[in-house]
PyMOL Python script that loads the backbone (N, CA, C, O; Angstrom):
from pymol import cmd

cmd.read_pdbstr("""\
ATOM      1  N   UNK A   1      64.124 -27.504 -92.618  1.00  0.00           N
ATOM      2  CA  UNK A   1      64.076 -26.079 -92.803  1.00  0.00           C
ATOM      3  C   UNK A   1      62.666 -25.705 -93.282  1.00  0.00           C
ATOM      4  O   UNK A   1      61.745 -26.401 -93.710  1.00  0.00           O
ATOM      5  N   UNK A   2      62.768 -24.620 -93.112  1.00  0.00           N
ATOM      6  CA  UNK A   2      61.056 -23.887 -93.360  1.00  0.00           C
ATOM      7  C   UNK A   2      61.263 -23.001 -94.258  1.00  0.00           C
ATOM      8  O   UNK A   2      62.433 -22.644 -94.399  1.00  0.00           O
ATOM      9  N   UNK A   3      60.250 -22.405 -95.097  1.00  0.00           N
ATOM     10  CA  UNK A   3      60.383 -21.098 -96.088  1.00  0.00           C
ATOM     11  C   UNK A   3      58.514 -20.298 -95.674  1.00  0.00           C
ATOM     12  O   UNK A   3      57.364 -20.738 -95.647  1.00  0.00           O
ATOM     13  N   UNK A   4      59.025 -19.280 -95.485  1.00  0.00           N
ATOM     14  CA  UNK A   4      57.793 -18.527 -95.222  1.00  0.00           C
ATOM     15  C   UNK A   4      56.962 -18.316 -96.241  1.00  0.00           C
ATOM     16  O   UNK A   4      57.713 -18.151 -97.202  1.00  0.00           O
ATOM     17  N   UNK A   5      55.964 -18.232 -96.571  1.00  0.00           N
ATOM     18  CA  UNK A   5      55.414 -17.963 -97.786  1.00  0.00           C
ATOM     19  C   UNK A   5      53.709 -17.076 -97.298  1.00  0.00           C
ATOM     20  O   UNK A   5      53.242 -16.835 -96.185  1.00  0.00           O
ATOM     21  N   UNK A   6      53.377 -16.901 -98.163  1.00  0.00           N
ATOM     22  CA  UNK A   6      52.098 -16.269 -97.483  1.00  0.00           C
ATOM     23  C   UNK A   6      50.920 -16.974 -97.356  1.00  0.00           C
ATOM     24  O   UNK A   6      49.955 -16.652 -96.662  1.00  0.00           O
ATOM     25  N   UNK A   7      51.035 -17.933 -98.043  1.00  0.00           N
ATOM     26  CA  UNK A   7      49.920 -19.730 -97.237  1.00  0.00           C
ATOM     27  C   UNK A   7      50.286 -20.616 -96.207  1.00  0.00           C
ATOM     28  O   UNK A   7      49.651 -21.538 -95.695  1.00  0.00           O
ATOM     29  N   UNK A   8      51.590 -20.116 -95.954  1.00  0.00           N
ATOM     30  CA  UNK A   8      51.755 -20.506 -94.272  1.00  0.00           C
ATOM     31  C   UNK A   8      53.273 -21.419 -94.548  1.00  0.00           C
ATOM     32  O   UNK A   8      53.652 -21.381 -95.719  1.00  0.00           O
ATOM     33  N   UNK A   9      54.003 -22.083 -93.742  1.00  0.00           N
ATOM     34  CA  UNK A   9      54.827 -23.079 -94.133  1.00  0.00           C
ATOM     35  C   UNK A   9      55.247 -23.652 -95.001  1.00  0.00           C
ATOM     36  O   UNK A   9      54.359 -24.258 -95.601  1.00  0.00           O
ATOM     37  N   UNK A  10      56.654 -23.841 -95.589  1.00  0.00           N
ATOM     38  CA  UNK A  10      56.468 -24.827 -96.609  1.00  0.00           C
ATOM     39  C   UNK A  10      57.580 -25.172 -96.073  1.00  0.00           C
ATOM     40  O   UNK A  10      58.489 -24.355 -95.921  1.00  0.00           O
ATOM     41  N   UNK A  11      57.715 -26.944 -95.560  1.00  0.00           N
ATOM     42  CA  UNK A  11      58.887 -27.681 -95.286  1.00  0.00           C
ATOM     43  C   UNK A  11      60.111 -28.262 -96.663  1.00  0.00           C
ATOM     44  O   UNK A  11      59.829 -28.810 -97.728  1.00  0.00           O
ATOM     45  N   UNK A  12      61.278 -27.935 -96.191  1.00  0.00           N
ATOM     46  CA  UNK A  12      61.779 -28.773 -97.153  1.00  0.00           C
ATOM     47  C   UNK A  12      63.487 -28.873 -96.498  1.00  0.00           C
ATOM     48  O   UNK A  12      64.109 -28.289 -95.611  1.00  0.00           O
ATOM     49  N   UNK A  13      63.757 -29.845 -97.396  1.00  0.00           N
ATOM     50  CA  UNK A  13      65.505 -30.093 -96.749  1.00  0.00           C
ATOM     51  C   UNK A  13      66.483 -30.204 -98.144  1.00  0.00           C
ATOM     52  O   UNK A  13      66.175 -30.887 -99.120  1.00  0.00           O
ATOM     53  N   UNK A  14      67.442 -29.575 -98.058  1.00  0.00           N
ATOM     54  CA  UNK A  14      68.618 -29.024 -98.588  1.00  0.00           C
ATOM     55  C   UNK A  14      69.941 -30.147 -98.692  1.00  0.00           C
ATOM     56  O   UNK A  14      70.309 -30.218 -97.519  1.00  0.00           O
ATOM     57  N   UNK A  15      70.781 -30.999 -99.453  1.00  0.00           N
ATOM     58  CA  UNK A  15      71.528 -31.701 -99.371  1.00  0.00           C
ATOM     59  C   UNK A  15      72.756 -31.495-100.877  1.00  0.00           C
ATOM     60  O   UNK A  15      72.482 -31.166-102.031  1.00  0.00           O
ATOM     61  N   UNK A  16      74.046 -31.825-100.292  1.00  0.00           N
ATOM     62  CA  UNK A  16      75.080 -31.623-101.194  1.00  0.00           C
ATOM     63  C   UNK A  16      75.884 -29.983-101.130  1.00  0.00           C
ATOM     64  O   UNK A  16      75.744 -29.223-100.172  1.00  0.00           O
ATOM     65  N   UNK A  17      76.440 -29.773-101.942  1.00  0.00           N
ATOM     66  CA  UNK A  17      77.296 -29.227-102.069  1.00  0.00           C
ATOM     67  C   UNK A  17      76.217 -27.800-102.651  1.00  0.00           C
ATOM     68  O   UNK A  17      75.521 -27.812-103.666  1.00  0.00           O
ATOM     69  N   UNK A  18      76.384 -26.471-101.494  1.00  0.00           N
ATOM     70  CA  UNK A  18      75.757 -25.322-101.980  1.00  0.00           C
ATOM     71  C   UNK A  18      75.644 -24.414-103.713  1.00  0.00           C
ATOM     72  O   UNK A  18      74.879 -23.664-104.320  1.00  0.00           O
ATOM     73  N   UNK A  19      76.880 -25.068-103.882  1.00  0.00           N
ATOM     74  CA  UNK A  19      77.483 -24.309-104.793  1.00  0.00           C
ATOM     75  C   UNK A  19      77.271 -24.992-106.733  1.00  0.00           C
ATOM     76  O   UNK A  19      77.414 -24.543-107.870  1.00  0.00           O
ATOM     77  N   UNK A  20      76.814 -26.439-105.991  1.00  0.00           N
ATOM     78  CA  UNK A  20      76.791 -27.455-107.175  1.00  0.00           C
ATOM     79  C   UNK A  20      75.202 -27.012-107.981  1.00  0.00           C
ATOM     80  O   UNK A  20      74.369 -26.520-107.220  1.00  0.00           O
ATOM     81  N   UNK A  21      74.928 -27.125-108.984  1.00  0.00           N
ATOM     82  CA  UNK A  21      73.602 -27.047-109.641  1.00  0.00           C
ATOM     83  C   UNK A  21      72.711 -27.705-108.987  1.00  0.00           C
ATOM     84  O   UNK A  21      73.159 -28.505-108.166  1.00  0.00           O
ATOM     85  N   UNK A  22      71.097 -27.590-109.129  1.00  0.00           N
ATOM     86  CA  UNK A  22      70.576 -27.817-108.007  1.00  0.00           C
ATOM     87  C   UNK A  22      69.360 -28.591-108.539  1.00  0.00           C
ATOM     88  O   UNK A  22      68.973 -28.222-109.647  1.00  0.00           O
ATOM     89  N   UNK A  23      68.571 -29.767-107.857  1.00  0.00           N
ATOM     90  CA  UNK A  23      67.881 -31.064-108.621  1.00  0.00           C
ATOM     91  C   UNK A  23      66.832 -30.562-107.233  1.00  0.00           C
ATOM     92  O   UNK A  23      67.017 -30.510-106.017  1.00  0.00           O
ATOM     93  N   UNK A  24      65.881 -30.300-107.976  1.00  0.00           N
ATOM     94  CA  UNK A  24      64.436 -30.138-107.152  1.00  0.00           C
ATOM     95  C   UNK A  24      63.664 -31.019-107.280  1.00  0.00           C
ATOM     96  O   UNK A  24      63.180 -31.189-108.399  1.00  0.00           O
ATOM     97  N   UNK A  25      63.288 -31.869-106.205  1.00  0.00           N
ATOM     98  CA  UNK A  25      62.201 -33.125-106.249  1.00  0.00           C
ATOM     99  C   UNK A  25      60.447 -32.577-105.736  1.00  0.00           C
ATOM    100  O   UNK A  25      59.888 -32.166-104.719  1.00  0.00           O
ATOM    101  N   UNK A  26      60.239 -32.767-106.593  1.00  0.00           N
ATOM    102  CA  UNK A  26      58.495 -32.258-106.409  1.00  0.00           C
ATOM    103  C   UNK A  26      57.412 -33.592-105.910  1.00  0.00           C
ATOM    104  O   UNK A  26      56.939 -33.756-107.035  1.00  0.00           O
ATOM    105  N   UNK A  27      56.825 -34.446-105.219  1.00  0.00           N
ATOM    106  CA  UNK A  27      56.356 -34.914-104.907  1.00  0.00           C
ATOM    107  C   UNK A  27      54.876 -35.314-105.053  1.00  0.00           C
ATOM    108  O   UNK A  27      54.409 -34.193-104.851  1.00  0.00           O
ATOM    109  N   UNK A  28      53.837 -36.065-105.248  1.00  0.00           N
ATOM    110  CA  UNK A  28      52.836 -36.389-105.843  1.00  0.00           C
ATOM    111  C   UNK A  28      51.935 -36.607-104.943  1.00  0.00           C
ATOM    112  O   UNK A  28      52.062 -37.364-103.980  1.00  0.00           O
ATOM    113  N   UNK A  29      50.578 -35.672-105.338  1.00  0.00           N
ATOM    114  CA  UNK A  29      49.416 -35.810-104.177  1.00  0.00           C
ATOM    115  C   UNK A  29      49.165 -36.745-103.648  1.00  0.00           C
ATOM    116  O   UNK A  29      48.933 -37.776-104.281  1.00  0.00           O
ATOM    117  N   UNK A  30      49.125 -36.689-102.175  1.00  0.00           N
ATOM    118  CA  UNK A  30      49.060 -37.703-101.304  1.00  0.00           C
ATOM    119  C   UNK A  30      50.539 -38.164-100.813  1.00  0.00           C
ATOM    120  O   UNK A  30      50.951 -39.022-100.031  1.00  0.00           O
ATOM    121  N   UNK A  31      51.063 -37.307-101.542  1.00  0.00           N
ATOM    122  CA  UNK A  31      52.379 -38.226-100.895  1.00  0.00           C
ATOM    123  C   UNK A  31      53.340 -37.040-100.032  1.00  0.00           C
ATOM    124  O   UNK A  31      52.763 -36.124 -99.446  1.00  0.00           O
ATOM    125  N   UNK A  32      54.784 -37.148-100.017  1.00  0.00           N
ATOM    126  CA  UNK A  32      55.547 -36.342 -99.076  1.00  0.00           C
ATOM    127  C   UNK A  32      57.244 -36.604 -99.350  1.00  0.00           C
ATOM    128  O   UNK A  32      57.906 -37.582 -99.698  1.00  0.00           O
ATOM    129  N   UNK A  33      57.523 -35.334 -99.031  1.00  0.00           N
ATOM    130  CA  UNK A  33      59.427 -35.471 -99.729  1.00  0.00           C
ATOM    131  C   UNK A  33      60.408 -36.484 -99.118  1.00  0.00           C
ATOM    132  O   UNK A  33      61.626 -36.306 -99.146  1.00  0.00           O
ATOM    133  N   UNK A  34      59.760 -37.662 -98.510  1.00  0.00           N
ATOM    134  CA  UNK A  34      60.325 -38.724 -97.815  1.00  0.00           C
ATOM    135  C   UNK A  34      60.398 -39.639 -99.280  1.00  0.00           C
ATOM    136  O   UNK A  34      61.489 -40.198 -99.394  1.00  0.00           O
ATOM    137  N   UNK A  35      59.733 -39.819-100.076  1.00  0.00           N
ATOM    138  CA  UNK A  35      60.065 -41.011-101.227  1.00  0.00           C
ATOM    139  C   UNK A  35      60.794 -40.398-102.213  1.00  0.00           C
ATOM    140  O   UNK A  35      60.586 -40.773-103.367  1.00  0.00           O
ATOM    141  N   UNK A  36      61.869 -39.253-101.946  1.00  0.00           N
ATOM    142  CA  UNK A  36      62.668 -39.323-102.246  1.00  0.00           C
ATOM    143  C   UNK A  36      63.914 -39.595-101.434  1.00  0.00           C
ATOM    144  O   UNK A  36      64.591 -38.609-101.726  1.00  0.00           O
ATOM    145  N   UNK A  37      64.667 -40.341-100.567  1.00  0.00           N
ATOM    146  CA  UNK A  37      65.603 -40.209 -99.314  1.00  0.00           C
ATOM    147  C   UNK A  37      66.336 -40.625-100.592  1.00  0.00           C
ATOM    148  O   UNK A  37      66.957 -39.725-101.157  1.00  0.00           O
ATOM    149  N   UNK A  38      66.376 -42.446-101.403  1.00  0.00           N
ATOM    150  CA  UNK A  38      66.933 -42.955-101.789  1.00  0.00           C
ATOM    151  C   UNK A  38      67.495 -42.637-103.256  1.00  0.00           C
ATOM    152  O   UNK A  38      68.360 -43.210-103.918  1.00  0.00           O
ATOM    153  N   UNK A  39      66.803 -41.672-103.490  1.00  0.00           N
ATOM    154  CA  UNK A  39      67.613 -40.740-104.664  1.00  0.00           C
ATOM    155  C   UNK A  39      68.500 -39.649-104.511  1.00  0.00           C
ATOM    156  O   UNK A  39      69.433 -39.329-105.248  1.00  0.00           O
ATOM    157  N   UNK A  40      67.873 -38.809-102.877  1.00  0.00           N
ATOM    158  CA  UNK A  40      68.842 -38.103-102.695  1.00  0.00           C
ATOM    159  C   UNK A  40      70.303 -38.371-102.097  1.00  0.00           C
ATOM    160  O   UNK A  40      71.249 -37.589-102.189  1.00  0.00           O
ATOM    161  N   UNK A  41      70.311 -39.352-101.603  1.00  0.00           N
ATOM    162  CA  UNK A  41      71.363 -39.964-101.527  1.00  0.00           C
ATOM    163  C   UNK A  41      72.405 -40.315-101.830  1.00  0.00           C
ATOM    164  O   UNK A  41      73.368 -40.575-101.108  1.00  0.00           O
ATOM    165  N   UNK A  42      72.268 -40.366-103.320  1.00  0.00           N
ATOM    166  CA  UNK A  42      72.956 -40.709-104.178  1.00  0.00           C
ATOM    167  C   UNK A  42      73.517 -39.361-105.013  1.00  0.00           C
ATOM    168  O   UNK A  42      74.653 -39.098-105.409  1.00  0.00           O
ATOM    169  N   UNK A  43      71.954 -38.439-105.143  1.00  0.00           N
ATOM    170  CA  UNK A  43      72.695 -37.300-105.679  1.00  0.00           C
ATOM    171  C   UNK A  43      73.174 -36.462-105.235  1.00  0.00           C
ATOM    172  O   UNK A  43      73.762 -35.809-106.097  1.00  0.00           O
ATOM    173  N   UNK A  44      73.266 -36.076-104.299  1.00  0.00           N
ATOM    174  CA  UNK A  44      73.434 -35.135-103.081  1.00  0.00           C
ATOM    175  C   UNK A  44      75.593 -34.943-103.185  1.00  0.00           C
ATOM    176  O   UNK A  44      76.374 -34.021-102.949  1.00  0.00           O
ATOM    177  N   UNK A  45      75.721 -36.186-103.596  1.00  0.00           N
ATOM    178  CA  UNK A  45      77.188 -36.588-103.751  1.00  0.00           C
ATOM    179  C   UNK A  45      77.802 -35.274-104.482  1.00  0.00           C
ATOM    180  O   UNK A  45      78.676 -34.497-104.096  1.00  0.00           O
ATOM    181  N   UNK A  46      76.975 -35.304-105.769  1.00  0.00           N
ATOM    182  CA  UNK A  46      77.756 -33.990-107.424  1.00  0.00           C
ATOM    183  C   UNK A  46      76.384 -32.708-106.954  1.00  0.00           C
ATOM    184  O   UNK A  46      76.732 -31.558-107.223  1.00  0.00           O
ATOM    185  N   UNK A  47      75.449 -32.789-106.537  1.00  0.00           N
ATOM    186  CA  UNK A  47      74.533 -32.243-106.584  1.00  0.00           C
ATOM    187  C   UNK A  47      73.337 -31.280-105.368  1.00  0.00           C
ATOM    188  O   UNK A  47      72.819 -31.868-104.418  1.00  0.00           O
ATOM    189  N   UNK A  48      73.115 -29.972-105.618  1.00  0.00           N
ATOM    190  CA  UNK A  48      72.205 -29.575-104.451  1.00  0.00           C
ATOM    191  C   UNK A  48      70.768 -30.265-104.618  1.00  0.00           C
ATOM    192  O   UNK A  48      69.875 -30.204-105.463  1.00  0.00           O
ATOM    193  N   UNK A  49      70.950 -30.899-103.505  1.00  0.00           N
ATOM    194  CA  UNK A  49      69.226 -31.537-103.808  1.00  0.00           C
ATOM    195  C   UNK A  49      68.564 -31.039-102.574  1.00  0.00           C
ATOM    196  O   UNK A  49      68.928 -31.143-101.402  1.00  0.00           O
ATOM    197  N   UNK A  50      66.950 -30.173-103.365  1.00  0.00           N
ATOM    198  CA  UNK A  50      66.463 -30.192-102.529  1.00  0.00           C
ATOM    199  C   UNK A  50      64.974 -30.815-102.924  1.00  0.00           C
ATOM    200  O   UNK A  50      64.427 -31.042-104.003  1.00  0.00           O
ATOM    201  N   UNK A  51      64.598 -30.975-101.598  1.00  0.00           N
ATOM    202  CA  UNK A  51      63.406 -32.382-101.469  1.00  0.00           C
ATOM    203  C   UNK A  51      62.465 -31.118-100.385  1.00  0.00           C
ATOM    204  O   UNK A  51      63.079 -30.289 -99.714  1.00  0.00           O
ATOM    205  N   UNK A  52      60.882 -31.206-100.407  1.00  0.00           N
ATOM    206  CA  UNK A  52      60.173 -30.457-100.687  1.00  0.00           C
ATOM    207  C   UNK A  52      58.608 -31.104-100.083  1.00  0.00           C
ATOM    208  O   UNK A  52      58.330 -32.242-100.462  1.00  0.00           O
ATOM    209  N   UNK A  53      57.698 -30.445 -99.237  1.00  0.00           N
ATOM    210  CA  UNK A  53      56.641 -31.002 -99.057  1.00  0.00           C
ATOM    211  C   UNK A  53      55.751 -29.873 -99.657  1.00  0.00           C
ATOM    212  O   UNK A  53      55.922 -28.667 -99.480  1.00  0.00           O
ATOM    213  N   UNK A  54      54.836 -30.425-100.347  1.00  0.00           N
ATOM    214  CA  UNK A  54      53.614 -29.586-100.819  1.00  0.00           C
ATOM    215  C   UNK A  54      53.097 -29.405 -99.809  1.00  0.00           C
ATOM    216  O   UNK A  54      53.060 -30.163 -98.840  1.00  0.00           O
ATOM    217  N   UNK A  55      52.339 -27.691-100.011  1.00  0.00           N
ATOM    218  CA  UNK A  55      51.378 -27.614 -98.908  1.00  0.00           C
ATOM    219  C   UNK A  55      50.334 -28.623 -98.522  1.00  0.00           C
ATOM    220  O   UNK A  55      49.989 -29.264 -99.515  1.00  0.00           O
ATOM    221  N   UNK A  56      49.830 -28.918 -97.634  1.00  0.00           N
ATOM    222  CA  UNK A  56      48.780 -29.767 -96.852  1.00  0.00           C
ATOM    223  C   UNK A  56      49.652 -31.259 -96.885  1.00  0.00           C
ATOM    224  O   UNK A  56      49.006 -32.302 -96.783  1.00  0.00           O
ATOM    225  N   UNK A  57      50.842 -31.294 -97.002  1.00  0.00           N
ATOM    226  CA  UNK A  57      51.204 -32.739 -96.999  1.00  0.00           C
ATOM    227  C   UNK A  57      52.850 -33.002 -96.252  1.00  0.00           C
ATOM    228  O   UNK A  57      53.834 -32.299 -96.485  1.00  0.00           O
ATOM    229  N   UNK A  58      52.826 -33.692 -95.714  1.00  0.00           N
ATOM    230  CA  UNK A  58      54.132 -34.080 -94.879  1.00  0.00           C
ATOM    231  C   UNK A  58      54.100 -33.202 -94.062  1.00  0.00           C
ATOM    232  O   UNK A  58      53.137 -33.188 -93.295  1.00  0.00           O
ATOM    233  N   UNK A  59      55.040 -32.269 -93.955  1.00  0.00           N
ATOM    234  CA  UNK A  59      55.593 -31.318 -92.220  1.00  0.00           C
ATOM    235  C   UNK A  59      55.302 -29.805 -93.211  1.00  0.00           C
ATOM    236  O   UNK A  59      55.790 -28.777 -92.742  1.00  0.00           O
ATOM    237  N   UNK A  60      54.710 -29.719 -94.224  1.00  0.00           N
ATOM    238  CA  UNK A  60      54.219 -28.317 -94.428  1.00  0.00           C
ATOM    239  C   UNK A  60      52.994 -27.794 -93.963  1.00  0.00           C
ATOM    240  O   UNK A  60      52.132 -28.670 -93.911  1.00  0.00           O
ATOM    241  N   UNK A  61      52.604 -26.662 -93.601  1.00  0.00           N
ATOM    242  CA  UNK A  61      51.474 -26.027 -93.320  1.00  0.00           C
ATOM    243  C   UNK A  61      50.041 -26.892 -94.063  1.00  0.00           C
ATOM    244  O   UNK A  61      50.117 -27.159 -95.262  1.00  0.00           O
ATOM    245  N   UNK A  62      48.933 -27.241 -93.375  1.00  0.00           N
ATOM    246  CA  UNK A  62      47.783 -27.329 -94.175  1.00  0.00           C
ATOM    247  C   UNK A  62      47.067 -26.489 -95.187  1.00  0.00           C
ATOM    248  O   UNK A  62      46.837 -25.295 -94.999  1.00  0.00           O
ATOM    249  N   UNK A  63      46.697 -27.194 -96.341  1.00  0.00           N
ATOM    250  CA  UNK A  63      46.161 -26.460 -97.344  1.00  0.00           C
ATOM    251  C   UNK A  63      45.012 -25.707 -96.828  1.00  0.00           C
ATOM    252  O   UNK A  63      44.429 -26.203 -95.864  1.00  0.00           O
ATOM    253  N   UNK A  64      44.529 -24.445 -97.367  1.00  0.00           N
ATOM    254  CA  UNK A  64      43.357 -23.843 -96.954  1.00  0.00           C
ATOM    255  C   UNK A  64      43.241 -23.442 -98.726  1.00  0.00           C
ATOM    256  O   UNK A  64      44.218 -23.039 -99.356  1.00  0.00           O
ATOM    257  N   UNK A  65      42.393 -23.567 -99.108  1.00  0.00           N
ATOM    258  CA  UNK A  65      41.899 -23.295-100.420  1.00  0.00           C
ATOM    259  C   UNK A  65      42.775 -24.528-101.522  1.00  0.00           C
ATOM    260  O   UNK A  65      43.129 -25.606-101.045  1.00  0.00           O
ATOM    261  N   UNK A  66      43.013 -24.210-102.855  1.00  0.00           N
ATOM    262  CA  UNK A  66      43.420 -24.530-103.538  1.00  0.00           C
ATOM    263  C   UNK A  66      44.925 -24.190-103.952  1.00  0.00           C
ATOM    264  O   UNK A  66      45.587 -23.173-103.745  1.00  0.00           O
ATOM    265  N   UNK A  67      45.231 -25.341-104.583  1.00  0.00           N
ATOM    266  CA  UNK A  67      46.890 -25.188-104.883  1.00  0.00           C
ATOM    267  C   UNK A  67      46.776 -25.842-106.082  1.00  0.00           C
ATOM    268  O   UNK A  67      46.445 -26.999-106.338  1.00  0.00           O
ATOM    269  N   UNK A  68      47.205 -24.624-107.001  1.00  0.00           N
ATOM    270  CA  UNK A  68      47.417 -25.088-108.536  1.00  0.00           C
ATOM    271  C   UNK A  68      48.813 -25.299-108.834  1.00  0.00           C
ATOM    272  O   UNK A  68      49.613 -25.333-107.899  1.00  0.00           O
ATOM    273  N   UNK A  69      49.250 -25.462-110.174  1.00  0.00           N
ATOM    274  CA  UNK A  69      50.274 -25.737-110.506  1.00  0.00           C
ATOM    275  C   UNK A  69      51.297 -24.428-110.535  1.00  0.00           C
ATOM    276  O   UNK A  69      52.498 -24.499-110.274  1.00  0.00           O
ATOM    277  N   UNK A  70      50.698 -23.414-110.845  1.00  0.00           N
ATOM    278  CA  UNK A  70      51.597 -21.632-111.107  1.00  0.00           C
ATOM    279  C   UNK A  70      51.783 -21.586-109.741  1.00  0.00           C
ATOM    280  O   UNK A  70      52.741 -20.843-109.526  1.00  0.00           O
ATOM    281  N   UNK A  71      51.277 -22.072-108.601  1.00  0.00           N
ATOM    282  CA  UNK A  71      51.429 -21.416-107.706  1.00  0.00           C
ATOM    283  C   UNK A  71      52.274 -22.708-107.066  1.00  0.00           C
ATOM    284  O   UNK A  71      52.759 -22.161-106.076  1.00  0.00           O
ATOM    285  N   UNK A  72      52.667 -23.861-107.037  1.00  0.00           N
ATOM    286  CA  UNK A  72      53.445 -24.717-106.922  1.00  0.00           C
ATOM    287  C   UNK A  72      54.633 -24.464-107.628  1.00  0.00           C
ATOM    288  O   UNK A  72      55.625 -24.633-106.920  1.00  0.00           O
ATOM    289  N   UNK A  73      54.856 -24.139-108.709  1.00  0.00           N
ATOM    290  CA  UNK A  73      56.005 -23.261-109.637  1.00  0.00           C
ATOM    291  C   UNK A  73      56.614 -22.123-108.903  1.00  0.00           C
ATOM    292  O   UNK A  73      57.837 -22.010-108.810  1.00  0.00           O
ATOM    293  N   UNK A  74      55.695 -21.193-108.328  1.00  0.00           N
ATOM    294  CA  UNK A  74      56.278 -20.283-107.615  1.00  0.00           C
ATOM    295  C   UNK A  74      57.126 -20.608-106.635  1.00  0.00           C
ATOM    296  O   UNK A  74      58.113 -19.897-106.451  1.00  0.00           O
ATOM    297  N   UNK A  75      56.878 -21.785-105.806  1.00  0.00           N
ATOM    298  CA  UNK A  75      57.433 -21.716-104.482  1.00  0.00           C
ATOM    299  C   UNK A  75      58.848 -22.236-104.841  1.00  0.00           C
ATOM    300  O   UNK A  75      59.879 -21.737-104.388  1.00  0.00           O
ATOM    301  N   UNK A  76      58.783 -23.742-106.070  1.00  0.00           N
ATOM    302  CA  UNK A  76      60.231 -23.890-106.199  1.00  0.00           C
ATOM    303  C   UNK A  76      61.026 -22.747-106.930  1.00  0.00           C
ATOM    304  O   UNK A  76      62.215 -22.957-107.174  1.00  0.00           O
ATOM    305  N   UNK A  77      60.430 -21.505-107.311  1.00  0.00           N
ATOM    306  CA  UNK A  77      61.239 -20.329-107.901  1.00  0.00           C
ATOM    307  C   UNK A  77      61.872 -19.832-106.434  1.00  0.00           C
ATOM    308  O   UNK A  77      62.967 -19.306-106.636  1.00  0.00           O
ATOM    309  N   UNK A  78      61.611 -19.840-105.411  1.00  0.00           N
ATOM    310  CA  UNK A  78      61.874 -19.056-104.293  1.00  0.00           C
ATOM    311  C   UNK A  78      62.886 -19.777-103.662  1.00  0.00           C
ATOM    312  O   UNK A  78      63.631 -19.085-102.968  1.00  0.00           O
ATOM    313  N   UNK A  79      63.153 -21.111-103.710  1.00  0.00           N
ATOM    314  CA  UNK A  79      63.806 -22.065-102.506  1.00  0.00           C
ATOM    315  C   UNK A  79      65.789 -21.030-102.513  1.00  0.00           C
ATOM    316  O   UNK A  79      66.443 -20.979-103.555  1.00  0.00           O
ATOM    317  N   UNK A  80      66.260 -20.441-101.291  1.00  0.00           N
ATOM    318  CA  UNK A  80      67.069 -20.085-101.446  1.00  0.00           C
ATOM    319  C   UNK A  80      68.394 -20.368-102.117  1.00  0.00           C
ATOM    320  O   UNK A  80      69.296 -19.531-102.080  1.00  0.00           O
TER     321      UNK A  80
END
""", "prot")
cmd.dss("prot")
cmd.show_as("cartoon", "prot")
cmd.util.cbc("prot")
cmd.orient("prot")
């Protein structure tokens, strides 16, 4: 799934039960919401997990400027 944002793309995927509280995995420069599969896996069971690519990394839009932390905060405020 995709979320529009106004820096372009942001990929991420959705697992478990809609309704259950929800475990956001944030991912570490250079890397991509694939090193989490083996956690979500497990939580996905009691839990909404969603797993998440930072801009310029994995299947999200490329970075064009800078990406701080407030503005990385923002996007997991938005995830539907």
């Amino acid at each position: 799934m995709v979320l529009k944002t106004e820096s372009g793309l942001i990929y991420y995927e959705e697992q478990g039960p809609k309704s259950a509280p929800a475990v956001i995995f944030t991912h570490g420069g250079g890397l991509n919401s694939g090193m989490f599969k083996a956690q979500a896996s497990v939580l996905r069971k009691k839990y909404r997990v969603i797993t998440w690519d930072l801009q310029g990394h994995g299947r999200s839009a490329p970075l064009h400027g800078n990406l701080d932390v407030p503005e990385m905060a923002d996007y997991q405020a938005v995830f539907p």
